[in-house]
C-alpha positions as CSV (number, residue, x, y, z in Angstrom):
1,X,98.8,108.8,43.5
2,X,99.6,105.2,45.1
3,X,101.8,102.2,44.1
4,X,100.2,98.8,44.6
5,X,102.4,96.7,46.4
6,X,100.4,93.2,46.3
7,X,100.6,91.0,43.1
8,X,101.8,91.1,40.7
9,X,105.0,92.8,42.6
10,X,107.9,90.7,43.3
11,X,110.3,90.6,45.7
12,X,113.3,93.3,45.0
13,X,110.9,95.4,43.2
14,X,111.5,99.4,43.7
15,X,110.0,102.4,43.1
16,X,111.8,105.4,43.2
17,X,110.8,109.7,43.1
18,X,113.3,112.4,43.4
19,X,114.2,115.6,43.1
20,X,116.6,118.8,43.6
21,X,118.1,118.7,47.4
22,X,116.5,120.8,50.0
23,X,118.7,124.0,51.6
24,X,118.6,123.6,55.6
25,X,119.5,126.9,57.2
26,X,118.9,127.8,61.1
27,X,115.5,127.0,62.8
28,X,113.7,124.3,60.9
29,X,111.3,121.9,61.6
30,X,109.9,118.5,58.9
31,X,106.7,118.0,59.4
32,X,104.3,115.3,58.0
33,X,101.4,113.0,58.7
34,X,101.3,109.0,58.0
35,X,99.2,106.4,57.9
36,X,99.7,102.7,58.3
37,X,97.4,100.3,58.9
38,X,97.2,96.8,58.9
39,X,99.4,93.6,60.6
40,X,101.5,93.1,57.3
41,X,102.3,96.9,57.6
42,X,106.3,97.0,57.2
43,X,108.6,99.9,58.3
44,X,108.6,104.2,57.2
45,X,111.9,105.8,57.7
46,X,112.5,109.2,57.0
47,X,116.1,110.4,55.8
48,X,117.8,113.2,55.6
49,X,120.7,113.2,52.7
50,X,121.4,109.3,54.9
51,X,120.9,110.2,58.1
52,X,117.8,108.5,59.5
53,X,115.7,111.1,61.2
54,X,111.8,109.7,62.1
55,X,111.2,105.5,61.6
56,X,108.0,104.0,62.4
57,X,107.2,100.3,62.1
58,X,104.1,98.1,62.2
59,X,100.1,99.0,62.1
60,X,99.5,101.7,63.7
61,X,95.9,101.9,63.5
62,X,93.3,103.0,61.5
63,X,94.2,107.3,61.5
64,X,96.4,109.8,60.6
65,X,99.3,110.4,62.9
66,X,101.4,113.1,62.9
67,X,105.6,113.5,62.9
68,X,107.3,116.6,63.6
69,X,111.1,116.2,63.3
70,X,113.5,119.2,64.6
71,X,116.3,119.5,61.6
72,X,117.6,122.6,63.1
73,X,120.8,121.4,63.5
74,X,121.4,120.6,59.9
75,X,122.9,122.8,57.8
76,X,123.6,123.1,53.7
77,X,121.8,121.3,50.7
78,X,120.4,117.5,51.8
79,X,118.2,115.0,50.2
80,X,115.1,114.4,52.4
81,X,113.5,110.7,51.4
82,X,110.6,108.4,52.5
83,X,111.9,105.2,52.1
84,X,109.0,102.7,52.6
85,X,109.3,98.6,53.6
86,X,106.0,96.9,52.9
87,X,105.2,92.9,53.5
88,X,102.3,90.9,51.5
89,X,102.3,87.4,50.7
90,X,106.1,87.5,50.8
91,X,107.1,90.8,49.0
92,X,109.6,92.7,51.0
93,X,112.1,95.4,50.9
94,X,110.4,97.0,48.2
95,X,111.1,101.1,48.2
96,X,109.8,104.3,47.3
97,X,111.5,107.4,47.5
98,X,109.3,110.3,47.7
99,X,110.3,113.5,46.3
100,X,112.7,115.4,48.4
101,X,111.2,119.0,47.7
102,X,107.6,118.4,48.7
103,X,108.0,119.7,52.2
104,X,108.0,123.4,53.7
105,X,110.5,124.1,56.7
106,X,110.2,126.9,59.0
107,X,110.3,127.9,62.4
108,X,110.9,125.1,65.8
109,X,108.3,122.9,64.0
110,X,105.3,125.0,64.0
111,X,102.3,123.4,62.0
112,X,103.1,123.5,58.0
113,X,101.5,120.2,56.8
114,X,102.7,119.2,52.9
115,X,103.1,115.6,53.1
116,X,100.3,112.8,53.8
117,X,101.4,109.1,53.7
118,X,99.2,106.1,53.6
119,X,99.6,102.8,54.0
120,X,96.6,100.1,53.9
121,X,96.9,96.2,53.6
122,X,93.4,95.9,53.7
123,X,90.3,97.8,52.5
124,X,90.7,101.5,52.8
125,X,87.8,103.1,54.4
126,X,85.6,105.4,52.5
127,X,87.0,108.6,54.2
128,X,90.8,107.7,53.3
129,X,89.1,106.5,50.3
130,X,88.0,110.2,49.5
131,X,91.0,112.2,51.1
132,X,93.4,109.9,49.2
133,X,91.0,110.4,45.7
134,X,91.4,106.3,45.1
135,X,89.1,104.2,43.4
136,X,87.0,101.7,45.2
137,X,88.7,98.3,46.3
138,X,85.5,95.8,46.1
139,X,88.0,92.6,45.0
140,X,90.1,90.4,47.4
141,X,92.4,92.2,50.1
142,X,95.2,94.3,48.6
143,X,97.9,96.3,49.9
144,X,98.2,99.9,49.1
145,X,100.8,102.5,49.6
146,X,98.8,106.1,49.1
147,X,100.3,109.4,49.0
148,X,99.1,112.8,49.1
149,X,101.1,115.2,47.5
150,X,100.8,119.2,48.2
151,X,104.3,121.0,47.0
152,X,105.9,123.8,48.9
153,X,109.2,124.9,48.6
154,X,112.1,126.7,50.9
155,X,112.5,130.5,49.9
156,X,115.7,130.4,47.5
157,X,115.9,134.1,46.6
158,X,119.1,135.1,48.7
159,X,121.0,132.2,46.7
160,X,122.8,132.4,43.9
161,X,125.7,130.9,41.7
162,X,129.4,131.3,42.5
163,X,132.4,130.6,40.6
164,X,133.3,126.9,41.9
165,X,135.8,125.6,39.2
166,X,137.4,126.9,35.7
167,X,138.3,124.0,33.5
168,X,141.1,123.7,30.8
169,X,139.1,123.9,26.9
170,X,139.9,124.4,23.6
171,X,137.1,126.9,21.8
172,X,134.6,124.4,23.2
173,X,130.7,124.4,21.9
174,X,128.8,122.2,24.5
175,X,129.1,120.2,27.8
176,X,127.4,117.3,28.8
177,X,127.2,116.0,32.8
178,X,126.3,112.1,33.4
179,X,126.5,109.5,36.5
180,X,127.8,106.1,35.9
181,X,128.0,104.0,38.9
182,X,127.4,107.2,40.9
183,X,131.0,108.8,39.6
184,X,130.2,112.3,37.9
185,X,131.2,113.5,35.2
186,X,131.5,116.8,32.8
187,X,132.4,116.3,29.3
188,X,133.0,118.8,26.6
189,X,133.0,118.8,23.2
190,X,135.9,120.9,21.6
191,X,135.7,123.3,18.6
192,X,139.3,124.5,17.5
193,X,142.3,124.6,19.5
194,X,144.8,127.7,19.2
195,X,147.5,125.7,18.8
196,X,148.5,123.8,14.7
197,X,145.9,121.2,15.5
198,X,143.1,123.5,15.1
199,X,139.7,121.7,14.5
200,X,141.9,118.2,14.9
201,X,141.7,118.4,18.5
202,X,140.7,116.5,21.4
203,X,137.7,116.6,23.1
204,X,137.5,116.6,26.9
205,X,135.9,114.1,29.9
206,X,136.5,115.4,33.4
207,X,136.0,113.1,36.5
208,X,135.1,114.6,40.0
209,X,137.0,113.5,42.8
210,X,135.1,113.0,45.7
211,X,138.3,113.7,47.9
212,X,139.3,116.9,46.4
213,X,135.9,117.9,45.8
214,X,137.5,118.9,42.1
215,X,136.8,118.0,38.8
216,X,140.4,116.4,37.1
217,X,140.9,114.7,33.4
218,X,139.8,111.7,33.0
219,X,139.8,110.9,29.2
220,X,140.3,112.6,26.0
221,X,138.6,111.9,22.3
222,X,139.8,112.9,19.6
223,X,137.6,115.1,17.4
224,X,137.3,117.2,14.3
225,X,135.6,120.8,15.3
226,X,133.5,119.0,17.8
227,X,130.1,120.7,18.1
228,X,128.2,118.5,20.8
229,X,128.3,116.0,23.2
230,X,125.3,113.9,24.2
231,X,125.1,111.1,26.7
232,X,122.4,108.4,27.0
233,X,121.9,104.9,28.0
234,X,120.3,102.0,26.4
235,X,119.5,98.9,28.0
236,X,121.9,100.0,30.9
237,X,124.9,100.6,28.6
238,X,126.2,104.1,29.0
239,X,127.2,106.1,25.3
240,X,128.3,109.4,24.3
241,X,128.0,110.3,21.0
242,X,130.3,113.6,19.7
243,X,129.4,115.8,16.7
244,X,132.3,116.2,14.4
245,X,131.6,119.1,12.2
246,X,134.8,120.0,10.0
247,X,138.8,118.9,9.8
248,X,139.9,122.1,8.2
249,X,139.1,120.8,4.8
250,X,135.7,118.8,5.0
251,X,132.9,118.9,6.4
252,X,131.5,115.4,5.3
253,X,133.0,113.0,8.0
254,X,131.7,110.4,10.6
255,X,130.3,111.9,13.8
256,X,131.2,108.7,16.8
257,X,129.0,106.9,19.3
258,X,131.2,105.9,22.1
259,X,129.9,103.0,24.6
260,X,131.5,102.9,28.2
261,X,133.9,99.9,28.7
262,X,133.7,99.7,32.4
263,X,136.7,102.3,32.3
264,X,136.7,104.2,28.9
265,X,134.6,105.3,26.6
266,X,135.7,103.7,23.3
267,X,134.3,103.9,19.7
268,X,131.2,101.8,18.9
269,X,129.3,103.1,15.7
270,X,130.5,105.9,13.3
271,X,127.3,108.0,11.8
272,X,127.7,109.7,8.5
273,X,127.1,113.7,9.1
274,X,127.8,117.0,7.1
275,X,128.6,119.4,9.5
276,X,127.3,117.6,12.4
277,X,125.9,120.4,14.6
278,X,123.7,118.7,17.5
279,X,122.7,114.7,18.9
280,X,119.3,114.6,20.8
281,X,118.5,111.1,22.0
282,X,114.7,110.3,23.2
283,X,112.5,107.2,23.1
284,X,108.9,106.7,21.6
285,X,107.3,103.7,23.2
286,X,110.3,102.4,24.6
287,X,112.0,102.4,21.3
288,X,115.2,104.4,21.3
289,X,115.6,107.5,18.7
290,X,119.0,109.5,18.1
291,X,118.3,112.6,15.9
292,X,121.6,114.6,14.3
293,X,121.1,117.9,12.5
294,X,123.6,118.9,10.3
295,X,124.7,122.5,9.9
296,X,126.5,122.8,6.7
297,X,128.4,121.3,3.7
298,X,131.4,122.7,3.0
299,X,132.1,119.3,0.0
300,X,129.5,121.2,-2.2
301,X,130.7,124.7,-2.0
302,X,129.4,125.8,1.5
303,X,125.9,125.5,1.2
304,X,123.5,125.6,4.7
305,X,120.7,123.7,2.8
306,X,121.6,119.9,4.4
307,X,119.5,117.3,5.6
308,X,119.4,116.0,9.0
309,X,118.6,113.0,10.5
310,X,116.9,110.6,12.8
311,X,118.3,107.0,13.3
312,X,116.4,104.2,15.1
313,X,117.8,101.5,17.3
314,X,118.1,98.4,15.1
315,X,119.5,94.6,16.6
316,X,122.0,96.9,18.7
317,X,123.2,99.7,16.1
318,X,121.5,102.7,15.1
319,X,119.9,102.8,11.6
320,X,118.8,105.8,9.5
321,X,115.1,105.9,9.7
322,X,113.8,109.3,8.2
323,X,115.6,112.3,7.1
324,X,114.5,116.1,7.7
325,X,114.5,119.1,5.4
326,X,116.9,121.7,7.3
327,X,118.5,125.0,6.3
328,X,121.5,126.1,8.7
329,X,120.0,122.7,11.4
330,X,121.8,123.8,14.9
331,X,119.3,121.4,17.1
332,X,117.0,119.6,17.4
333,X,114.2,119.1,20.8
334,X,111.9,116.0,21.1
335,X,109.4,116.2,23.3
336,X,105.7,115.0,24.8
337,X,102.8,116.4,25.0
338,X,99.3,114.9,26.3
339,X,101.1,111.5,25.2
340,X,102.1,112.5,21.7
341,X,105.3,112.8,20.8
342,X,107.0,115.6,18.7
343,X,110.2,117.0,17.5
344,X,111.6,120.6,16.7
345,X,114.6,121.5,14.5
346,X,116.1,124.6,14.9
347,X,117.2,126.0,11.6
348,X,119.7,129.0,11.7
349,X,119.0,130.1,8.1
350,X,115.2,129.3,7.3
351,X,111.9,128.9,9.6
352,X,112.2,126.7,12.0
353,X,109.8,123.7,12.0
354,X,107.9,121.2,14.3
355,X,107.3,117.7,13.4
356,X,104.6,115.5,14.9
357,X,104.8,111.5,15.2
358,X,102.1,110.0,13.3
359,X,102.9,106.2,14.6
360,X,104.9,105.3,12.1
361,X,106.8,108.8,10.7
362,X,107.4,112.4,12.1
363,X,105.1,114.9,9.6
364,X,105.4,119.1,9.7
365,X,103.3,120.5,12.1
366,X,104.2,124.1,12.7
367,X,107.1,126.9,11.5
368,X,108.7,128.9,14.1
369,X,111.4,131.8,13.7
370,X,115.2,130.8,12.5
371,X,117.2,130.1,15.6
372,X,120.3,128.3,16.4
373,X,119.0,126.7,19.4
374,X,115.8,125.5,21.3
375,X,115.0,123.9,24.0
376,X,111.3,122.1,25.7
377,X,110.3,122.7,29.1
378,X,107.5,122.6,31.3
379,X,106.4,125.2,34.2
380,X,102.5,124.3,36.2
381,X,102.3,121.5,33.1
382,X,102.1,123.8,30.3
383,X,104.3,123.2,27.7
384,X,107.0,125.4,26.8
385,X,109.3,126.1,23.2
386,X,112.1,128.6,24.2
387,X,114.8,129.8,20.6
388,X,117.8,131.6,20.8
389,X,117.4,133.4,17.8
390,X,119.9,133.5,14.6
391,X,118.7,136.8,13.6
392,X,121.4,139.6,14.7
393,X,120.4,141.9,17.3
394,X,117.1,139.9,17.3
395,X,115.5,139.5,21.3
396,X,115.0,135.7,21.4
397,X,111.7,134.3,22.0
398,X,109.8,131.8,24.4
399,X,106.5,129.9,23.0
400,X,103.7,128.2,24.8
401,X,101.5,125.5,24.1
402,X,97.6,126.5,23.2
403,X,96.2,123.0,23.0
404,X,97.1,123.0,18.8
405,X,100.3,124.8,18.3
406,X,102.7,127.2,19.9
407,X,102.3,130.9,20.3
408,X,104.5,133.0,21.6
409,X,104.5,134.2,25.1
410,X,107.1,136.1,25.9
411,X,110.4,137.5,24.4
412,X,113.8,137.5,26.3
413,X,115.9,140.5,25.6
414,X,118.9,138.3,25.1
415,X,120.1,139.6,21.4
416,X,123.0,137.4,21.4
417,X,121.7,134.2,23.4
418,X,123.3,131.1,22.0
419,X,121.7,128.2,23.9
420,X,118.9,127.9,26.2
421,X,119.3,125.6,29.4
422,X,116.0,125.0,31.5
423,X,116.2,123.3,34.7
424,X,114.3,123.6,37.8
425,X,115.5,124.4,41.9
426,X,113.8,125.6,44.9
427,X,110.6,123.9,43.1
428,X,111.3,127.1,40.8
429,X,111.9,127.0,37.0
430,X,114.9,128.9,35.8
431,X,116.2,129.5,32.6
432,X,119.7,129.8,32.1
433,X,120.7,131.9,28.7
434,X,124.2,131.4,27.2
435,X,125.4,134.8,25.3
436,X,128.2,134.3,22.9
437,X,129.1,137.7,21.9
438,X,129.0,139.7,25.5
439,X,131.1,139.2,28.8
440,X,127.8,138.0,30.7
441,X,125.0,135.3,30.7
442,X,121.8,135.5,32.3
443,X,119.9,133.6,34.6
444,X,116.1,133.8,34.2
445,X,113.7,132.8,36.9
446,X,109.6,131.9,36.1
447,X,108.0,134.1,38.8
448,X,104.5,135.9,38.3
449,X,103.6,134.8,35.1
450,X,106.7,135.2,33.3
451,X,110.6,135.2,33.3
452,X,112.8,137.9,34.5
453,X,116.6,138.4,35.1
454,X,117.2,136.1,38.4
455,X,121.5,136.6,37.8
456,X,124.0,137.5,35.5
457,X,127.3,135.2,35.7
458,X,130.4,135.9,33.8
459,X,131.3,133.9,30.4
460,X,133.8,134.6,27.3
461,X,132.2,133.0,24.4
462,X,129.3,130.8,25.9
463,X,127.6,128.1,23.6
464,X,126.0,126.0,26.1
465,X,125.1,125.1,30.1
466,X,124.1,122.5,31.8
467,X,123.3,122.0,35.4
468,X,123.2,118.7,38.1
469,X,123.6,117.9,41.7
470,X,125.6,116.0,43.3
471,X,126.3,115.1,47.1
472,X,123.6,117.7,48.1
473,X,125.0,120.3,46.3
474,X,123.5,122.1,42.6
475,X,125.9,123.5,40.0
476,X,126.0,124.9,36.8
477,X,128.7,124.1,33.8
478,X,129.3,126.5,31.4
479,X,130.6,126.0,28.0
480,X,133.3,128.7,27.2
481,X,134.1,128.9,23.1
482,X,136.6,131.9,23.6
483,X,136.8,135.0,21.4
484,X,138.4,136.2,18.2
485,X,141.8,136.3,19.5
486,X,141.7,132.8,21.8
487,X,140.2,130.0,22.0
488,X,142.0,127.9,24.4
489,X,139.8,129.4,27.3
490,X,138.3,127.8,30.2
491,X,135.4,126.6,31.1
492,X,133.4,127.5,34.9
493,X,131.4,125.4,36.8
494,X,129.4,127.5,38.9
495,X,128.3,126.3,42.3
496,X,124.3,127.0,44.4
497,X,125.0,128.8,47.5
């Protein structure tokens, strides 16, 4: 791939790849090759989490040269980042941070090439021409920033999750993590509370303090048998939008969109749900989407049979733009494949279904299994459905793409899975499987064609995970609901080591 950094880029522009930190541990040597030609060429520096490690500046002539940088002395989880500084008719300080997990460490910098790096301000020859795959340059002189890519990853297999943190809940269903102005935070939507407030209780947002290295309250929301949490971002406005599901007499009641003041979250737009069950926010051509399924309605004599929804962002408010058929709705997944965009609903008492976008309106593609959650993934760029399913003592299932529809591919012997979480570390996939009704979740790891039991970590009641980084560290929240006898349980965050 390359990024064109002559015209029409403007000064300040940026460009910006990343992914999961990198464990260091004991002899370990980054090693990767550069090129950068040309009397405009600007600077390379290499970084480790922010310590500058290798910087080069200026042509350097017309080859590959090669860096080998000792890192032995570094220890723990670190971001490693090319940050490039180009010049061209002007443009400067423009950057691009490379992916942090495309290089292999071993040994006092023996040779383990993964990286290639070019940098050309005028015509690229025709052999970087071929071992960069660009097109031909036949036009007036541009400047190119190249990169070739080859992915290798440090052997994670000795690492594992620990109990880092246990925070305070009330019988909560799901947890969200977000960054705004690089603060983190962990919030959790609450169910029922033990205590007379039942489902009238508050929901919780935790702030982590980087002095403590501890998450502490930050905010509370008031909800009514909260069932999700979902942040997103529009126009660079932060929102978090809570399901309220039932008040201990109704189920028909406003779920809230919060927006971020600059210190709180405060309410912005109530949406009308019945039994609001699940948020999933996604865009189609830049235009923001916010799809809610509704679980149940208790107004009309408890039936599961409720529409869901999917609003549009209209003049700054959401607007209803097409409802869904749905039968027990617990979730709902949007995701893209080959450029087209679809969405599943989860249904805990009916089929499943998949809807395709048409342009103009989502239409039914495909029925799956009942289920009470799903989630999209990708592993090698094949598309991935995996359902916890609603069925009792049913295993739960994961689905692959064919090219036309999902088929399955493997079943997870997880007969009381709740909610799926995908994520991926160590340039691995995992799959993190939340079970309700036993006193252990599994961890799933995508090795040799399939996924098999990585870890099991321990959880009273779990609905949901989700997992993030943060200061060169991974972890993994867990949403605790409790049991028959208590809800006010806590919650774990789980920490990589």
């Amino acid at each position: 791939m390359y990024i064109e950094a002559s015209r029409p880029r403007q000064p300040g522009d940026n460009a910006k790849l990343s992914s999961p930190p990198l464990k260091f541990f004991g002899n370990m040597c980054l090693q990767f090759y550069y090129h950068m030609s040309g009397a405009t060429t600007g600077s390379l520096n290499v970084t480790v989490s922010e310590n500058l490690v290798f910087s080069a500046r200026g042509g350097k002539g017309g080859m590959w040269r090669k860096a080998s940088v000792n890192v032995s002395a570094i220890e723990g989880l670190h971001r490693v980042s090319h940050a490039f500084f180009w010049y061209f008719s002007g443009l400067k300080d423009a950057q691009v941070h490379l992916p942090e997990d495309v290089f292999r460490f071993s040994g006092l910098c023996s040779p383990n090439l993964t990286l290639a790096i070019s940098f050309c301000t005028s015509v690229c020859n025709e052999k970087l021409k071929k071992s960069t795959r660009l097109h031909p340059y036949n036009h007036r002189q541009k400047s190119l920033v190249n990169f070739m890519l080859s992915f290798s990853y440090p052997d994670c297999s000795s690492y594992h999750f620990e109990k880092y943190q246990d925070l305070p809940t009330r019988g909560t269903h799901a947890v969200e993590h977000f960054n705004i102005n690089g603060s983190l935070f962990l919030a959790f939507a609450n169910f029922k509370s033990d205590t007379a407030e039942k489902f009238n209780t508050d929901s919780f947002i935790y702030k982590f303090n980087d002095s403590t290295r501890k998450f502490f309250l930050y905010q509370t929301i008031g909800t009514n048998g909260g069932l999700d949490v979902k942040y997103f971002t529009i126009s660079g406005e932060h929102y978090l939008a809570f399901a309220n599901s039932f008040n201990g007499t109704t189920s028909r009641m406003n779920s809230v969109i919060y927006r971020w003041n600059g210190t709180l979250f405060v309410a912005f737009q109530n949406i009308a749900t019945n039994g609001g069950d699940s948020f999933d926010f996604f865009e189609i051509a830049k235009k923001p989407f916010l799809a809610i399924s509704n679980v149940y309605n208790v107004y009309s004599g408890f039936t599961l049979r409720e529409k869901s929804s999917i609003y549009e962002w209209r003049t700054h408010r959401f607007a209803k733009f097409q409802e869904i058929e749905t039968n027990g709705g617990r979730e709902s997944a949007a995701f893209v494949i080959n450029n087209e965009s679809y969405i599943a609903f989860a249904n805990a008492a009916a089929h499943s279904v998949i809807y395709k976008w048409s342009g103009k309106r989502f239409f039914h593609l495909q029925n799956l299994p009942k289920a009470v959650d799903l989630k999209s993934f990708y592993v090698n760029d094949h598309a991935f459905l995996a359902l916890a399913s609603s069925v009792v003592n049913a295993d739960s299932s994961i689905y692959k793409w064919n090219g036309n529809q999902f088929v399955l591919f493997q079943s997870i012997p997880a007969r009381r899975a709740r909610g799926f979480h995908p994520f991926v570390m160590c340039g691995q996939t995992f799959l993190a499987v939340a079970d309700r009704h036993n006193t252990n979740s599994a961890l799933y790891r995508f090795s040799q064609g399939k996924f098999t039991k990585y870890q099991e970590i321990s959880t009273v009641g779990a609905i949901e995970m989700t997992s993030f980084e943060y200061r060169g560290h991974t972890y993994l929240a867990v949403a605790n609901s409790g049991n028959n006898n208590q809800m006010n349980i806590k919650s774990t965050v789980y920490k990589w080591i």
